[in-house]
Every structure is written in structure tokens, then in C-alpha cells.
C-alpha positions in Angstrom: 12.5 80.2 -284.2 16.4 80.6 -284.1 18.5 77.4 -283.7 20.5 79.3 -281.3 21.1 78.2 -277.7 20.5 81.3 -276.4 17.0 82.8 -276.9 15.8 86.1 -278.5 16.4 89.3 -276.2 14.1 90.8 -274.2 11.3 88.7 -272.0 12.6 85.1 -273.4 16.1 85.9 -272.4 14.9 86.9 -269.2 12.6 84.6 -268.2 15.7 81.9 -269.6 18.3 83.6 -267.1 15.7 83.3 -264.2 15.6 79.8 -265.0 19.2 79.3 -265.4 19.6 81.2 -262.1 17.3 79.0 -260.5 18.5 76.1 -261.7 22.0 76.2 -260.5 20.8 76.3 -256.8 18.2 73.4 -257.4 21.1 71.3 -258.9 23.5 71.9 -255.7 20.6 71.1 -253.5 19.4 68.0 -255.5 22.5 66.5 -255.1 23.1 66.5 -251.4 19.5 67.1 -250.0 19.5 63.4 -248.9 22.7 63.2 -247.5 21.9 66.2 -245.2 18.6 65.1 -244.0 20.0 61.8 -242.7 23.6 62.1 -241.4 23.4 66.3 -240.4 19.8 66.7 -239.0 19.7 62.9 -238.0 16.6 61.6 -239.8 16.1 58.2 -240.9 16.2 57.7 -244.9 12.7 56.2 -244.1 11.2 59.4 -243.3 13.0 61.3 -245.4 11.1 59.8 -247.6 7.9 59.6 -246.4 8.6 63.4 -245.4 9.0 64.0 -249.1 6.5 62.1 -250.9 3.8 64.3 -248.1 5.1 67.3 -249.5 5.2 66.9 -253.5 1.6 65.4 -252.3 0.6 68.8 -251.3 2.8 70.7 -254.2 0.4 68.4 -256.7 -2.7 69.9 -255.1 -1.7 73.1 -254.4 -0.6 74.2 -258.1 -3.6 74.6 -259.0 -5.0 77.2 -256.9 -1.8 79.5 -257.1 -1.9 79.3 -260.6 -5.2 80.9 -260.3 -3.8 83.3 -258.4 -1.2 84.0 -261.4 -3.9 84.9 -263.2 -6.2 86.8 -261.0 -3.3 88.7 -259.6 -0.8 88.6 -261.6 1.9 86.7 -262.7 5.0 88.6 -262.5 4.3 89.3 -258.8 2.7 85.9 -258.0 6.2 84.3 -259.2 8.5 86.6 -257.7 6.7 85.9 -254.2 6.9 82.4 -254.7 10.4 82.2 -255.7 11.2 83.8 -252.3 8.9 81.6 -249.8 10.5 78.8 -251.7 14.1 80.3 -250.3 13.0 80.6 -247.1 11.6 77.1 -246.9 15.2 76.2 -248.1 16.5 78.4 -245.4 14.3 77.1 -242.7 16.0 73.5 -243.8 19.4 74.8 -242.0 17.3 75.1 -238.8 15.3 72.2 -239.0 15.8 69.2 -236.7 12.9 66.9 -236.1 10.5 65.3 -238.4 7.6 67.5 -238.2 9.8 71.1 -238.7 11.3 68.7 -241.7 7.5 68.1 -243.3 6.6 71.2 -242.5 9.4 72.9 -244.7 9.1 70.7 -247.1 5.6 71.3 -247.6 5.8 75.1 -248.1 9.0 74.2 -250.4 6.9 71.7 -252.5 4.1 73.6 -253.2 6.4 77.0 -253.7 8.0 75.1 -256.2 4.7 73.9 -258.0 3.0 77.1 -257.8 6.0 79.1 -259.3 6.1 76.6 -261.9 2.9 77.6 -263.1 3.1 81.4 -262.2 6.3 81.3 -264.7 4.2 79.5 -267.9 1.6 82.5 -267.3 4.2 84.9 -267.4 5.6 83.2 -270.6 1.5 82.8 -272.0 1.1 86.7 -271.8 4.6 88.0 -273.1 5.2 85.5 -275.7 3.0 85.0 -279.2 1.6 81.6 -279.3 3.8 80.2 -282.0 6.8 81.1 -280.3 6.0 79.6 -276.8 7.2 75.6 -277.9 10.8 76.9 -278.7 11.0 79.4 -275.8 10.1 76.0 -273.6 13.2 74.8 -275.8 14.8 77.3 -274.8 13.9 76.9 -270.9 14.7 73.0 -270.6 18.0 73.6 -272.3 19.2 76.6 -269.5 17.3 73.9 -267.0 19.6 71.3 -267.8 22.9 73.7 -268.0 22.1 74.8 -264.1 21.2 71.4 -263.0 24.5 70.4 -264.5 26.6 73.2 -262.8 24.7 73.2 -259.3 25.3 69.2 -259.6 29.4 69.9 -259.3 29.4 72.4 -256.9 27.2 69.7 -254.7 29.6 67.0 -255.5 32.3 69.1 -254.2 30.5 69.4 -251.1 29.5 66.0 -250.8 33.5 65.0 -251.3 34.4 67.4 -248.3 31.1 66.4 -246.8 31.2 68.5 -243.7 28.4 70.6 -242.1 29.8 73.5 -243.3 29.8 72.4 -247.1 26.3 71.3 -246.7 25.0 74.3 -245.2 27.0 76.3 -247.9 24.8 74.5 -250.6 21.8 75.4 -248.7 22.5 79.0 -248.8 23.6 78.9 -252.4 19.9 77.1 -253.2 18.6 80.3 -251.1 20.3 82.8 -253.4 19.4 81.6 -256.3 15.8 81.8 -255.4 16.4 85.3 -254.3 18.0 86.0 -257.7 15.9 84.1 -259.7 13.3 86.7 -258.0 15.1 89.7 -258.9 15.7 88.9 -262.5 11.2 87.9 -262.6 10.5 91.5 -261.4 12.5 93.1 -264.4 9.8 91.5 -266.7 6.6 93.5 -268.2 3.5 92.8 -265.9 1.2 90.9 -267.2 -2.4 92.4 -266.5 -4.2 90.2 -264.2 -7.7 88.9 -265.7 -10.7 89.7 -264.3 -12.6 87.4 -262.4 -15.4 85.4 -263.3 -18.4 84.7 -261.2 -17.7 81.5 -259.2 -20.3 78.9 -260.3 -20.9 75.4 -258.2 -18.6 72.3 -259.8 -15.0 73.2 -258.4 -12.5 74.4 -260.3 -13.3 75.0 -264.1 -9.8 72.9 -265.2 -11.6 69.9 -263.6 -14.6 70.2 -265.8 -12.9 70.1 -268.9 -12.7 66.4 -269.7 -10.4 67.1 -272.9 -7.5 68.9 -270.3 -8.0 66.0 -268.1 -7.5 62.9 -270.2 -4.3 64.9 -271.7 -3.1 65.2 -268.3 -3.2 62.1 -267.7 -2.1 60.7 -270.8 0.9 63.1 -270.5 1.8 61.3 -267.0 2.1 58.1 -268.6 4.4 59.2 -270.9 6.1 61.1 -267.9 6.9 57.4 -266.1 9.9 57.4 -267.8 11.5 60.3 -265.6 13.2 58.2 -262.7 14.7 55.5 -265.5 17.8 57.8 -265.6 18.4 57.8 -261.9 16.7 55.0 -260.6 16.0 52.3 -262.6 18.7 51.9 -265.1 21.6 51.7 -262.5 19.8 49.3 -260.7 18.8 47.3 -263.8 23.1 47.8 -264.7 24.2 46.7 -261.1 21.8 43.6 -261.4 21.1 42.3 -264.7 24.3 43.3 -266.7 28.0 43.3 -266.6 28.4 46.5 -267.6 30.9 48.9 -265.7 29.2 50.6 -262.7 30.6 54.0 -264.1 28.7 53.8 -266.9 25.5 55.1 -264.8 27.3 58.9 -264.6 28.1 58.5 -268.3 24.5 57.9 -269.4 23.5 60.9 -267.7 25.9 63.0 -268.6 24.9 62.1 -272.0 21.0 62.8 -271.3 21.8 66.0 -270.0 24.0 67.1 -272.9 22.1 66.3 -275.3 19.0 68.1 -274.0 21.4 71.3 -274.0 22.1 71.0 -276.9 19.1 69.5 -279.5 15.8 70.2 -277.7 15.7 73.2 -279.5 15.9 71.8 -282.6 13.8 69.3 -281.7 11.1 71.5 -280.6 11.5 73.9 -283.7 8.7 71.9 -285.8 6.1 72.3 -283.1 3.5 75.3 -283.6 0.7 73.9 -283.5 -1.8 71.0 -282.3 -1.2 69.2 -285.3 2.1 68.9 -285.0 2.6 68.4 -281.3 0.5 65.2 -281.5 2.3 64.2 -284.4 5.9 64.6 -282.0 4.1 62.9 -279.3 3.1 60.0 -281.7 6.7 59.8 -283.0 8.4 59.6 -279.4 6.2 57.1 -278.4 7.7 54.3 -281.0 11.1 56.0 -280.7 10.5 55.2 -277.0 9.7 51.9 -277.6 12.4 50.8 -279.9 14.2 52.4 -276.6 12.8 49.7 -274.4 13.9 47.0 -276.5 17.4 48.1 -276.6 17.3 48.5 -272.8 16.2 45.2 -272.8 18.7 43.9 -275.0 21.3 44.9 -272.5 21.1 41.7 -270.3 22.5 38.2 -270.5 25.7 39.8 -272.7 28.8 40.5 -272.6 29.8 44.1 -270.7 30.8 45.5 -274.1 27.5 44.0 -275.8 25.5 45.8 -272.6 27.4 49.0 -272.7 27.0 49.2 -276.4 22.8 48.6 -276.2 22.8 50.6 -273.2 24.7 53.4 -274.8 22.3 53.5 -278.1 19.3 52.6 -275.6 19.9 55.7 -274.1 19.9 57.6 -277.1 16.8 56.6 -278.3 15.6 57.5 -275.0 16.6 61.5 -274.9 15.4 61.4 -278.4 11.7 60.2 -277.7 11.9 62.7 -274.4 12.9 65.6 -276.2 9.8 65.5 -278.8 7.5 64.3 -276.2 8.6 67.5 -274.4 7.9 69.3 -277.4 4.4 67.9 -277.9 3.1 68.3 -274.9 4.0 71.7 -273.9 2.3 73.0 -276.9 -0.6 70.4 -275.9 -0.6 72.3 -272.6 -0.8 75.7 -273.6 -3.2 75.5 -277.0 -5.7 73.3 -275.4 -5.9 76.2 -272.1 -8.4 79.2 -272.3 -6.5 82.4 -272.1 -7.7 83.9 -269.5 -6.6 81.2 -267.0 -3.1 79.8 -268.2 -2.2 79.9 -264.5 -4.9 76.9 -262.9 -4.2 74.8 -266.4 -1.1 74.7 -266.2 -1.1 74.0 -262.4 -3.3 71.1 -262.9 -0.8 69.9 -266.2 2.6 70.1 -264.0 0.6 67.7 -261.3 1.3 65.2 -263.9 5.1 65.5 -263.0 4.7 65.2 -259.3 2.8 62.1 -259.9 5.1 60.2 -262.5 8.0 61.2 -259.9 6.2 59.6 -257.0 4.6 56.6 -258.6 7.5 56.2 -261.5 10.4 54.6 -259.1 7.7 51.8 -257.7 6.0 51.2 -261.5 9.5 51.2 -263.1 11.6 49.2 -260.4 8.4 46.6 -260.7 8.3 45.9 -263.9 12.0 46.4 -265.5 14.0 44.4 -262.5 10.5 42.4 -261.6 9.7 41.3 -265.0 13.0 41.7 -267.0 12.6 41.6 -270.6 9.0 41.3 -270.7 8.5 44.8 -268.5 10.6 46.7 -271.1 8.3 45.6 -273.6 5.1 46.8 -271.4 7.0 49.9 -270.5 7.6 50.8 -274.6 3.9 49.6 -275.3 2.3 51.5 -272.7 4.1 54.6 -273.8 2.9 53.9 -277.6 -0.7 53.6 -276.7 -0.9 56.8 -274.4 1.0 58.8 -277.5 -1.1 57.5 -279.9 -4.3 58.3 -277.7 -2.8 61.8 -277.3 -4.0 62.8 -280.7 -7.6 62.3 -280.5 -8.2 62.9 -277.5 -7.0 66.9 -277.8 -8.9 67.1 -281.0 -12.2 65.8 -279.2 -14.1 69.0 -278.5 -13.9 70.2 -274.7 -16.6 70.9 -272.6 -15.8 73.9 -271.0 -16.4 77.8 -272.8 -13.4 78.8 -273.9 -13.3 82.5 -274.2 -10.6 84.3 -276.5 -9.5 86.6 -273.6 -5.6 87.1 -274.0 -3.6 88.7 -271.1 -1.8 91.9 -272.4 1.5 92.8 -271.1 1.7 96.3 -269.2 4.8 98.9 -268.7 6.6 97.7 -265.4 6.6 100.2 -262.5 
């Protein structure tokens, strides 16, 4: 693996510029998405909400089955498709103006998004090698974070002029990139769909293999963490320290940054399941010494806060980087080959649900509990990573056939 920031040429460059691409739009539309739905369409922050949390609910359920169909009829196309419903539900957005268009858009948007996600780590499963898959990941949340980063500022410049107009400009700009991101998918190779297997009674084969379960859910504990950065650490600065309020953007910026620059170093150890559950152990006390500088942060002075916030939050990308690590290698060496797609629809559901239950579990216990939910926070984190390791060497119930999608010449 190359320490370099930019990946290998030829399908990892591509599939990095794709995300890059994609990235950019989702940054600008991140940024200003709430601001639109409640003071240009009119709706209440309330349902906004509740018109959200309805859609990711669907986008959890509906990876899954269009990951399947990423591996029954192919990933290249099955991406590029939903790349471009998941622009037009960002389209339909600029036309919306009622709750139930709203839900509706969202819906298709959400599970767009989630199926895309998956459709995109089949396409990487069939054109990368297996050792090479963790850095490319690297790779991936690196150019993630760079887009976020620039869509971000060209939505804060439309928030500061904050007319329709600018709003509607970082719609379209979300719709492009989807449209690009498109574009630059269909220059990959195909990947040959696999065949189909008889359908046997039991549901879908991921839920039958106990193994891929319990890592899923042991990876969404250790995902919990994902709104402390924009949720629960400025509210835990605004209320229980006397640090300076600007401090928030800095944090983040230094999250951000630092993902851009080290995951793939950090990542560049991780080839196999041994050494992913080793990462995943490590984070976990990294993450708890974290938690205890986080907690350290009240009942100071601001420099005292803004100095164990500052080295809180650096523990904090560290343990996130190489639990990142871990567990995408988790994700793909503990999935049959032949259906990448549904495993690693039902392993992104993890996200949806650490980003809808996180903000309640975290704003409980940090500004509920103080000092005492940190310490639960860190020690919950160190018991899921240290269950992580045998829980993916446990033998998995379901056949695992050594079936490996080959990439074909594109038309």
C-alpha cells in the first residue's frame, strides 16, 4: 500500500474521484439542508425531523435488497442508476412544498444513498485484490472528507447570502455531482454479475449468518460516537465548560484534517482478520482514554477545557481512524464473494442506526450524567471492541462459497 494521498491509477483512482465528486455536492447540501426545509419550503424543524428519521428508516432497510441487486445485476450499472435517482430525489427537493412531497423525496434520497453505498463496495470487492481493499477504503474516507470539506464552504457561502437563490444553487450543485459521480462509475470495468442461487425459505441469507450479525451490531456500538462531533460536544462546551464557543468549528476542522491526512497510514497495517480486530481492540481504549479527557474538560478554567478538549479530540480521530480500519476489513473478509452487495447493505445499516439513535444515547448520558456518562460511553466502546475479536473468529453458519466476481471489458 502507498502512503500517498492519492491512490494507485486505474479503478481505485476512479472509484476515489467518484467519491470525491460526490462528496462535494453532499457537503454543500449537508450544510444548508435544514435551513431550506424550514424557512424556504416552510416546514416546521419538528417534521423535518421526523420527515428524516422516516427516510434513513427506510434507507436502513432498503440496503440490503439493492445490494443484492449489485450482485445479481451488476454493480457498475446498479451504482450508476442509483447515483442518478439519488439526484433527482435532490432535484425533486427544489419543488417540494408540503410534508408528504418532503417524505416522499427523502425516502427515495435515503435509500438511493444506502443502496449506492453498497453497490460502490461491490464494485470495489470485484476490481480490487483483497489485501488491497482496507487502504483503498483509506483512500475513499480521505477524498470523503476533502469534498465534505469543500461542499461545506460553498454552503456556508450560501447560507451567509441566505437567499432562495443561493439555496437552490446548492441544490443543483448536490444534483451535478450525482450526475458526475455517475459518469465517472460507468468508466469503470463491469463487474460480471453472479449467478443466482435458488431462493430457499428463511429470508435473506445475511440474516442467517449469526457471525455477520453480531459484528454488525457490535460495529454500531462503536459507531455511537459519530454525532459527538456535531452534536454532543458543542452542547457539552456551551453547557458544562467555559471554553470559547469557536472552539466547536476548530475541533472539527481538526477531525476532518486529520482523516485527510493519516487514515491511510492508519489503515496501512490492516490485511487481514487478525489485524483488523487487533485495530478495533486498540481504538477501543484509545477511545476510552478519549472519554476521560472529554470528561476532564468541565469544572476548569477555559484554557484547562480548551486544552483537554483539544487533546480529547485527538484521541478521538485516532481511535476512529483504526476503528474505521478494522472494521471495513471485518466487513468485507467475513462476506461470501458472491454476495458483497446484500453484506455490505446489511453492515452500512449500522450507520443509519448509530446516526439516528447516537444524538439521543449521547446527549443522555454526556450532558445527563456528566462525568460518569463519559466513563460509560469509553467503557461501552472497550467491551464491543474487545468482543469484536471473537466474535468474527467464531465460525459462521452460513456456506460460504469461494465464488469471486471477475471484472469484464466495459462496452
Amino acid at each position: 500500500m502507498t502512503n500517498s494521498l492519492v491512490p494507485p491509477r486505474g479503478p481505485q483512482r476512479v472509484l476515489a474521484v467518484a467519491q470525491l465528486t460526490n462528496a462535494v455536492g453532499d457537503g454543500a447540501f449537508l450544510v444548508t439542508s435544514a435551513l431550506y426545509f424550514t424557512y424556504v419550503v416552510g416546514l416546521a424543524p419538528a417534521r423535518v425531523g421526523l420527515g428524516l428519521t422516516l427516510a434513513w428508516a427506510l434507507g436502513a432497510v432498503a440496503g440490503v435488497p439493492l445490494g443484492r441487486l449489485a450482485d445479481r445485476r451488476g454493480a457498475r450499472g446498479t451504482a450508476a442508476l442509483l447515483a442518478v435517482v439519488a439526484g433527482l430525489a435532490i432535484a425533486a427537493f427544489l419543488f417540494v412544498r408540503g410534508f408528504v412531497p418532503f417524505v416522499m423525496a427523502a425516502c427515495v434520497y435515503a435509500a438511493a444513498q444506502s443502496g449506492l453505498a453498497a453497490a460502490r463496495q461491490t464494485l470495489l470487492a470485484g476490481l480490487v485484490p483483497a489485501g488491497e481493499r482496507t487502504g483503498l477504503l483509506a483512500h475513499l474516507q480521505s477524498a470523503f472528507n476533502a469534498g465534505l470539506a469543500v461542499g461545506a464552504g460553498l454552503g456556508g457561502l450560501a447560507l451567509q447570502a441566505g437567499t432562495r437563490g443561493a439555496y437552490l444553487g446548492v441544490f443543483a450543485l448536490d444534483v451535478v455531482s450525482f450526475a458526475v459521480c455517475a459518469g465517472v462509475l460507468l468508466r469503470l470495468p463491469a463487474v460480471a454479475p453472479v449467478a443466482a442461487e435458488r431462493k430457499r425459505p428463511g429470508g435473506l441469507p445475511v440474516l442467517r449468518d449469526r457471525r455477520y450479525v453480531a459484528v454488525t451490531l457490535l460495529n454500531t456500538v462503536l459507531l455511537l460516537r459519530m454525532p459527538l462531533l456535531s452534536l454532543a460536544l458543542p452542547l457539552w462546551i456551551a453547557e458544562r465548560t467555559d471554553a470559547p464557543a469557536w472552539l466547536v468549528s476548530a475541533l472539527f476542522v481538526l477531525n476532518t484534517g486529520a482523516v485527510m491526512l493519516f487514515q491511510v497510514r492508519m489503515a496501512r497495517g490492516v490485511t487481514g482478520l487478525a489485524s483488523a480486530t487487533r485495530a478495533v481492540r486498540r481504538s477501543g481504549w484509545v477511545m476510552l482514554a478519549a472519554c476521560a479527557v472529554f470528561a476532564l474538560s468541565a469544572g476548569g478554567s477555559a484554557w484547562w477545557a480548551a486544552g483537554a478538549l483539544v487533546v480529547g479530540a485527538v484521541l478521538q480521530v485516532v481511535a476512529e481512524m483504526g476503528q474505521s480500519a478494522g472494521s471495513w476489513q471485518l466487513s468485507f473478509d467475513l462476506a461470501p464473494a458472491d454476495r458483497v452487495g446484500e453484506y455490505q447493505g446489511f453492515f452500512g445499516t449500522g450507520v443509519t442506526v448509530a446516526r439516528t439513535l447516537g444524538p439521543l444515547v449521547l446527549t443522555t448520558l454526556l450532558l445527563g450524567w456528566g462525568t460518569a456518562g463519559w466513563l460509560l460511553l469509553g467503557g461501552a466502546t472497550l467491551v464491543a471492541s474487545y468482543a469484536m475479536g471473537p466474535v468474527a473468529r467464531r465460525r459462521g453458519t452460513v456456506a460460504r462459497p469461494e465464488v469471486r466476481p471477475q471484472p469484464v471489458l466495459a462496452n
